[in-house]
C-alpha angles and dihedrals in degrees: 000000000000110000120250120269113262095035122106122233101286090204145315089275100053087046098046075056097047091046094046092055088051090053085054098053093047091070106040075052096055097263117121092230079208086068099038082060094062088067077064096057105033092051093049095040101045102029121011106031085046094050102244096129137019097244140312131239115186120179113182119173131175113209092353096303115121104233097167135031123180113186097169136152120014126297090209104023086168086065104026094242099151114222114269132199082257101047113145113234134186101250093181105166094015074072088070092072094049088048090047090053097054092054095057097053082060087054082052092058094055089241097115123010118211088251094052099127103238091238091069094066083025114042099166085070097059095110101039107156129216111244111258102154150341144040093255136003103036141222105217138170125209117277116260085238133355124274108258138194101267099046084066085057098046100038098246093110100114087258141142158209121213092215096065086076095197106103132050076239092062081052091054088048090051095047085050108046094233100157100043122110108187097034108031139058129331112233098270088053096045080061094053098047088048091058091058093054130075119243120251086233153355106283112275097011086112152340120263125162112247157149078286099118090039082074094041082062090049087055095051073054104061100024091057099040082226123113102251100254090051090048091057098044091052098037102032112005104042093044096047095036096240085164096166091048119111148107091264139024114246123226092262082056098052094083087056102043117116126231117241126226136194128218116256114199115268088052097280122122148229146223099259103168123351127217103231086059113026135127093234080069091067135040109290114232095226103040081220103210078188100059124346104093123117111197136148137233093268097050100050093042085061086055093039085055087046094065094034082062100045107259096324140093127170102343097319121113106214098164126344117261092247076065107049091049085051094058094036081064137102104259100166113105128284102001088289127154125231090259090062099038105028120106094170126112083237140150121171091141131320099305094210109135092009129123121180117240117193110310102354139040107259122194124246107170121031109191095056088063085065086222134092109269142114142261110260092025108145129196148141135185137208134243089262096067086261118137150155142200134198114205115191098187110050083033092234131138124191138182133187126196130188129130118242136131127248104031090217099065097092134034090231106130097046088048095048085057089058099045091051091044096046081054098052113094114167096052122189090215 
């Protein structure tokens, strides 16, 4: 039997038990055990055993049954503690689906509607203008429409990141720390700044990744009367016993919380941020719905079955499944793909044939990716390599954890998903 979440490999023996179960159950799930064991060897021979990245944690399940585990590599090499089934990661922008999720409950509720103009929860925000000229001040014209509710969602807001280094808007982000989580605003002053900076673009012209989702925490927020992190424990994390997710990792996770590394060029690594001083030890300063949750494999595999089954896991009721289908769908306009709306120095995979829904990118037409995969599959991933998906119709939920920064030096997610398709045997489509 698997161990529980939240207990440490007991020894080799307990987990050869534990892996040749599994084995067991995949194919009894569809999956030839003999090609799940090539994600084994190809993580450990290209990336982990050369030194390319820490460690590799991969959890794939069919129907709610795990079939694979990879716990491969260290999740602290500088101290020789070797990677375990609980180890703590640095999710960063795997955080904005949770946070997605947690506002529509509160659609659900009837408290917010995916057309509310912004400025109506916001109404600092009522005469946001649309970048023309200058570094400050701006020149700015009206935008074509207001901002609403869904194209936060969605990431056609007008919004920005500073790291993307491409506008004079990105400049203002960077001058004002605007993505920063531990040095920076708390949520009612990132509002604040944001009012004071034109938007990239008139709302729903194009998709660009931004602090989007970062206000669409501010609004869980505000809508729910709770403090953000308090919102998500209560309406995510306690109901689905998500018991390692947080915004920041408590003294009994330390022992458990992975090192980060960055990519060097030549494909080494270094030290980026190490667990016995870093931020993530402390309270953050933005609780960043966009990017400040820890979490582990186990937790987000319990979320990832929550949307598989349509807003429910083991007897709670997190969103009803009309909901979940609404957010699994193509919301950018017109039916387009990212390659056609998409204005961001971005790469989570080959966008090709994927739209973005509320909170994640969703497939819509799977030839065009150029990898196995189906249509209505929904996924996103972090800055730390980490990622997930969520397939409906092969019922299968995956999710991936590392730590390196950025997310786009290796090909690892596109070529995961072949791995786990070339291994599926008995297909619903």
């Amino acid at each position: 039997m698997d161990p529980p979440a939240g207990h440490r490999r007991a020894c080799d023996g307990g987990e050869g038990k534990g892996k040749r179960l599994r084995m067991s159950k995949a194919k009894s799930l569809g999956f030839a055990p003999d090609r799940l064991a090539r994600i084994d060897r190809f993580l450990q021979e290209k990336y982990v055993g050369p030194g390319r990245i820490p460690c590799a944690q991969f959890l794939l399940a069919r129907r709610g049954e795990t079939v694979h585990q990879s716990v491969l590599g260290r999740q602290d090499p500088e101290r020789g503690v070797a990677l375990a089934e609980d180890t703590v990661f640095r999710i960063y922008s795997m955080t904005k689906p949770v946070t997605s999720v947690a506002l529509m409950t509160l659609v659900e509720e009837g408290a917010v509607a995916l057309d509310d103009p912004v400025a109506r929860h916001i109404p600092e925000w009522a005469d946001l203008g649309v970048f023309s000229a200058g570094a400050g001040p701006y020149l700015t014209t009206p935008p074509a429409r207001p901002m609403q509710v869904v194209d936060l969602l969605r990431h056609t807001s007008g919004l920005t990141y500073g790291f993307q280094n491409r506008t004079n808007v990105d400049a203002a982000y960077r001058k004002q720390n605007l993505d920063q989580i531990f040095d920076g605003y708390d949520l009612d002053g990132m509002i604040q700044a944001l009012a004071r900076l034109p938007l990239e673009f008139s709302p729903g012209e194009a998709w660009n990744y931004s602090v989007s989702t970062d206000v669409v925490g501010y609004l869980v927020q505000k809508l729910s009367g709770r403090p953000l992190a308090q919102a998500l424990q209560e309406r995510i994390f306690d109901p689905l016993k998500m018991a390692d997710t947080g915004f920041s990792v408590r003294e009994d996770q330390r022992g458990r919380f992975a090192a980060c590394y960055e990519a060097v060029p030549g494909g080494g690594m270094k030290l980026q941020d190490d667990p016995a001083a870093s931020p993530f030890l402390g309270a953050p300063k933005l609780y960043s719905g966009g990017g400040g949750l820890v979490s582990t494999a186990a937790d987000y595999m319990r979320f990832s079955r929550m949307l598989l089954n349509g807003g429910e896991l083991d007897g709670a009721r997190i969103l009803a499944p009309k909901t979940i289908r609404l957010m699994a769908s193509n919301h950018l306009p017109g039916g387009a793909d990212l390659t056609q709306m998409s204005r961001s120095l971005f790469s989570e995979s080959t966008n090709a044939g994927v739209g973005f829904g509320l909170g994640f990118a969703v497939v819509f037409d799977p030839p065009r990716t150029l990898i196995p995969c189906s249509a209505g599959e929904f996924y996103w991933g972090g800055m730390a390599s980490t990622a997930f998906w969520v397939d409906p119709v092969e019922e299968v939920t995956a999710v991936f954890m590392t730590q390196l920064v950025p997310s786009s030096t290796y090909p690892i997610r596109r070529e995961l998903r072949t791995l786990v398709y070339s291994a599926l045997m008995d297909s619903n489509a």
